[in-house]
N, C-alpha and C positions, 0 to 999 in steps of 0.2 A: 680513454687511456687504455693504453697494450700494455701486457706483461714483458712481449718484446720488442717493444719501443723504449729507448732512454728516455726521448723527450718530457716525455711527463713525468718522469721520476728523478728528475734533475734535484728538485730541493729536498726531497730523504737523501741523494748523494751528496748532496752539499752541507745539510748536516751534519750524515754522518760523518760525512770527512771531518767536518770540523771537532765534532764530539769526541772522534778515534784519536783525532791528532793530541788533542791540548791532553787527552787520558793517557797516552802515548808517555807524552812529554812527563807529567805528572807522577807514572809508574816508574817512569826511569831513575828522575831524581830522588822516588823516596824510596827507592831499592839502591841507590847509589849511597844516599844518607844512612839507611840503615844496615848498609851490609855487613857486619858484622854479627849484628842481631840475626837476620838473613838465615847467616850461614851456621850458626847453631843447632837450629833445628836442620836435619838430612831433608824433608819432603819440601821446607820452603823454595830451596831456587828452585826445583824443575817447577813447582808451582808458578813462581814469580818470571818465568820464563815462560812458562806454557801462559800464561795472562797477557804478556808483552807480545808474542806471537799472535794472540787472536786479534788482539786489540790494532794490531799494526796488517792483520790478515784483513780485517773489517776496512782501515784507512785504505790500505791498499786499493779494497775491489772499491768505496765510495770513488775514488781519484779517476780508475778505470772505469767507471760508467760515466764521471764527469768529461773523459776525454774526448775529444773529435771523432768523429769515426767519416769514410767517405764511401759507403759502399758500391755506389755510382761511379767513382774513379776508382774502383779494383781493376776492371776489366782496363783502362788506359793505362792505369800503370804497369800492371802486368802482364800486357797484353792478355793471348789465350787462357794463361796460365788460372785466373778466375779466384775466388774466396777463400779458396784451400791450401792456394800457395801465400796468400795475405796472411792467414791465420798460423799457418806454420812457420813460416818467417818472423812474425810480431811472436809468438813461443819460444822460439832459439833465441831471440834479440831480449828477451825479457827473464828466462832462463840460463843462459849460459855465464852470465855474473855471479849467479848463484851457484852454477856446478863448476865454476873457478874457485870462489871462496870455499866450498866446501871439499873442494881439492885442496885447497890449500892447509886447510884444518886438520884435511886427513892425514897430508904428507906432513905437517908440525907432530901430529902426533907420532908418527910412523919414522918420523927419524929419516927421511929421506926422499928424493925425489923432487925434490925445490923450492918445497919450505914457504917460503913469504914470497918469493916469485909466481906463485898463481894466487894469491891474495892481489898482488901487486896489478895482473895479466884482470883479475875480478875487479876493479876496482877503476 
């Protein structure tokens, strides 16, 4: 077993995923049930935010280590272009929904600039 090899660390990803997700699901509904309570205390949501984020940060990387990867057809499909242009491409493709939403969020806040059209454009 390799530390940079997936292959062998397939069932700690597939745990964890599974672990992340059903706590995921779990966190949400009883901050959902209990938001009112929640929001009483000021330190609760960023806490209950900051927990949902790691916990859905852990799902997340379990999913991507679970995923395909074809390192052997980098070079065919990109031709010369080689692992540097796969890796920055799969980064913009995996990023840019999030710095849509989080445009959007900003321009909601900011009162201008198109609102739920880059939620919309994120999504």
């Amino acid at each position: 077993m390799s530390g940079y090899l997936t292959a062998g660390w397939s069932n700690l990803a597939v745990t964890g995923a599974g672990a992340a997700g059903a706590l995921t699901g779990l966190l949400f509904v009883a901050v959902s049930i209990n938001l009112r309570r929640i929001l009483e205390f000021p330190q609760l949501p960023d806490r209950a935010a900051g927990t949902l984020a790691l916990v859905m940060t852990i799902l997340l990387t379990c999913l991507l280590m679970l995923a395909p990867r074809g390192r052997a057809s980098l070079a065919r499909d990109h031709g010369d272009r080689g692992p540097a242009y796969w890796v920055l491409s799969a980064l913009l493709i995996l990023l840019l929904p999030a710095l849509l939403l989080a445009g959007g969020g900003i321009s909601l806040l900011a009162g201008g600039s198109g609102g739920l059209y880059w939620v919309l454009a994120g999504i």
